[in-house]
C-alpha positions as CSV (number, residue, x, y, z in Angstrom):
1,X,18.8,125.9,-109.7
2,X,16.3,127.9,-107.3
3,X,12.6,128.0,-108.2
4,X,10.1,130.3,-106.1
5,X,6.5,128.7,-106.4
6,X,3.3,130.6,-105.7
7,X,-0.1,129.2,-105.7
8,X,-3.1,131.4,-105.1
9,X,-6.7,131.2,-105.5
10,X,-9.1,127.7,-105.5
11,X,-12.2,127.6,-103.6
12,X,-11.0,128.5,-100.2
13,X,-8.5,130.7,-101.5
14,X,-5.4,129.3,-99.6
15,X,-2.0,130.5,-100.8
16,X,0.8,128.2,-100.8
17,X,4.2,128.9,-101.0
18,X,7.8,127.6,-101.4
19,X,11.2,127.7,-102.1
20,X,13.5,124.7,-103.7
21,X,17.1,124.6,-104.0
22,X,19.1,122.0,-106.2
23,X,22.2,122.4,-103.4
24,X,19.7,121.7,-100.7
25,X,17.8,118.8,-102.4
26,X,18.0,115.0,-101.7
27,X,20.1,113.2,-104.9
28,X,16.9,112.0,-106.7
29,X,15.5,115.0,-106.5
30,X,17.9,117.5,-107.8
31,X,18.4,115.7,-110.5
32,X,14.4,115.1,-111.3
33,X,13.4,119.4,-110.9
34,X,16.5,120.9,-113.8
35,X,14.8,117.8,-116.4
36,X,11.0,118.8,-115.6
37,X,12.1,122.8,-116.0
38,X,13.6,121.8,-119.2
39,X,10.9,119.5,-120.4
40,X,8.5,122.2,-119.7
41,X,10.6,124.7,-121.5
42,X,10.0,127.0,-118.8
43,X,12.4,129.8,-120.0
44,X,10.9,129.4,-123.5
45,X,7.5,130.6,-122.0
46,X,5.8,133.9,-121.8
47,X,5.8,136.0,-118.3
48,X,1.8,135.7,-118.4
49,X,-0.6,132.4,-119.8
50,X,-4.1,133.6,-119.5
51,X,-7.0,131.5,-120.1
52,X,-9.4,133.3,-122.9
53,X,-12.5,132.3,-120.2
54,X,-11.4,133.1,-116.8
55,X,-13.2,130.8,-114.3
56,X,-13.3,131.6,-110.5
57,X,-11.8,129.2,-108.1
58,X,-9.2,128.5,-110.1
59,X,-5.5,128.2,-109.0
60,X,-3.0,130.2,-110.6
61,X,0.7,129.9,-110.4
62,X,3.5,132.1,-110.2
63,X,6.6,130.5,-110.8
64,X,10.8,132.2,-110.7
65,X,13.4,130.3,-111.5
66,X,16.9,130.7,-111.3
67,X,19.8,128.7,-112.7
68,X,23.2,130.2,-113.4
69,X,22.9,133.7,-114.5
70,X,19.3,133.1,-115.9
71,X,15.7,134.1,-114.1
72,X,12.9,133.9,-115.2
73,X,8.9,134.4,-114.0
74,X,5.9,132.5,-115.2
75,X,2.3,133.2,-113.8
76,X,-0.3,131.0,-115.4
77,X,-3.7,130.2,-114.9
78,X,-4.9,126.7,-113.9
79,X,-7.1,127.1,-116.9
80,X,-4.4,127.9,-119.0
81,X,-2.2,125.4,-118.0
82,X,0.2,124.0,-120.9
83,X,0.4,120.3,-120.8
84,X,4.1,120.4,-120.5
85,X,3.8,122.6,-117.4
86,X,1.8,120.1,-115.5
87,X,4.2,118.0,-114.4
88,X,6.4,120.5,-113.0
89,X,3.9,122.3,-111.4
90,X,2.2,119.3,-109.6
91,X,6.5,118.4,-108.7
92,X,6.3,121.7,-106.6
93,X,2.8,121.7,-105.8
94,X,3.8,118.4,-103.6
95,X,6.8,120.1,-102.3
96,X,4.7,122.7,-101.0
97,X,3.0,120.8,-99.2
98,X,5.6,118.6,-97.1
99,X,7.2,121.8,-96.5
Protein backbone atom coordinates (compact mmCIF):
# COMPACT_ATOMS: atom_id res chain seq x y z
CA UNK A 1 0.00 0.00 0.00
CA UNK A 2 1.31 3.63 -1.13
CA UNK A 3 -0.54 6.68 0.11
CA UNK A 4 0.47 10.37 -1.24
CA UNK A 5 -0.52 12.95 1.57
CA UNK A 6 -0.90 16.65 0.85
CA UNK A 7 -1.53 19.30 3.38
CA UNK A 8 -2.15 22.84 2.35
CA UNK A 9 -3.45 25.93 3.81
CA UNK A 10 -3.36 26.92 7.95
CA UNK A 11 -2.39 30.26 9.01
CA UNK A 12 0.99 30.51 7.46
CA UNK A 13 0.00 28.51 4.62
CA UNK A 14 2.90 25.88 4.69
CA UNK A 15 2.42 22.86 2.50
CA UNK A 16 3.48 19.64 3.66
CA UNK A 17 4.01 16.69 1.81
CA UNK A 18 4.82 12.93 1.73
CA UNK A 19 4.95 9.71 0.49
CA UNK A 20 4.52 6.18 2.51
CA UNK A 21 5.20 2.80 1.37
CA UNK A 22 4.07 -0.50 3.25
CA UNK A 23 7.45 -2.30 1.53
CA UNK A 24 9.54 0.58 2.96
CA UNK A 25 7.95 0.79 6.40
CA UNK A 26 9.29 -0.35 9.81
CA UNK A 27 7.02 -3.76 11.00
CA UNK A 28 4.72 -1.79 13.36
CA UNK A 29 4.07 0.46 11.09
CA UNK A 30 3.04 -1.27 8.04
CA UNK A 31 0.85 -3.12 9.65
CA UNK A 32 -0.83 0.01 11.70
CA UNK A 33 -1.35 2.43 8.04
CA UNK A 34 -3.60 -0.67 5.74
CA UNK A 35 -5.99 -1.01 9.47
CA UNK A 36 -6.38 3.01 9.84
CA UNK A 37 -7.21 3.21 5.72
CA UNK A 38 -9.65 0.52 6.37
CA UNK A 39 -11.10 1.92 9.53
CA UNK A 40 -11.55 5.08 7.79
CA UNK A 41 -13.08 3.55 4.90
CA UNK A 42 -11.10 5.60 2.73
CA UNK A 43 -12.12 3.92 -0.61
CA UNK A 44 -15.73 4.14 0.55
CA UNK A 45 -15.43 8.04 0.51
CA UNK A 46 -16.16 10.64 -1.93
CA UNK A 47 -13.27 12.41 -4.14
CA UNK A 48 -14.29 15.88 -2.45
CA UNK A 49 -15.64 16.55 1.55
CA UNK A 50 -16.50 20.14 1.73
CA UNK A 51 -17.46 21.86 4.71
CA UNK A 52 -21.05 23.79 4.11
CA UNK A 53 -19.03 27.10 5.98
CA UNK A 54 -15.67 27.40 4.59
CA UNK A 55 -13.35 28.96 7.19
CA UNK A 56 -9.95 30.43 6.18
CA UNK A 57 -6.82 29.12 7.72
CA UNK A 58 -8.01 25.96 7.56
CA UNK A 59 -5.89 22.84 6.50
CA UNK A 60 -7.17 20.76 3.85
CA UNK A 61 -5.94 17.39 2.80
CA UNK A 62 -5.41 15.60 -0.29
CA UNK A 63 -4.92 12.11 0.13
CA UNK A 64 -4.05 8.96 -2.96
CA UNK A 65 -3.88 5.73 -2.04
CA UNK A 66 -2.78 2.80 -3.71
CA UNK A 67 -3.10 -0.90 -2.71
CA UNK A 68 -3.12 -3.68 -5.34
CA UNK A 69 -4.92 -2.60 -8.41
CA UNK A 70 -6.98 0.01 -6.49
CA UNK A 71 -6.35 4.12 -6.22
CA UNK A 72 -8.07 6.25 -4.95
CA UNK A 73 -8.03 10.37 -4.09
CA UNK A 74 -9.62 12.10 -1.17
CA UNK A 75 -9.39 15.99 -0.59
CA UNK A 76 -11.19 17.07 2.49
CA UNK A 77 -11.37 20.08 4.36
CA UNK A 78 -10.15 20.34 8.00
CA UNK A 79 -13.63 21.58 8.66
CA UNK A 80 -15.16 18.77 7.08
CA UNK A 81 -13.16 16.26 8.55
CA UNK A 82 -15.10 12.76 9.24
CA UNK A 83 -14.32 11.48 12.57
CA UNK A 84 -13.09 8.25 11.16
CA UNK A 85 -10.57 10.14 9.01
CA UNK A 86 -8.85 11.76 11.89
CA UNK A 87 -6.81 9.25 12.85
CA UNK A 88 -5.36 8.48 9.67
CA UNK A 89 -4.76 11.81 8.79
CA UNK A 90 -2.96 12.89 12.01
CA UNK A 91 -0.91 8.95 11.26
CA UNK A 92 0.47 10.89 8.15
CA UNK A 93 0.38 14.21 9.27
CA UNK A 94 3.26 12.98 11.88
CA UNK A 95 4.99 11.15 9.09
CA UNK A 96 5.26 14.29 7.39
CA UNK A 97 6.88 15.70 9.64
CA UNK A 98 9.84 13.33 10.55
CA UNK A 99 10.32 13.08 7.03
Amino acid sequence: MRITFERTGGFAGITRKTTVDTNTLPPKEAKELPLLVQAADLFGLPAQITSPNPQSDRFQYRLTVEDNDKQHTVTVSEAALPGTLRPLIEWLNNAAKQR
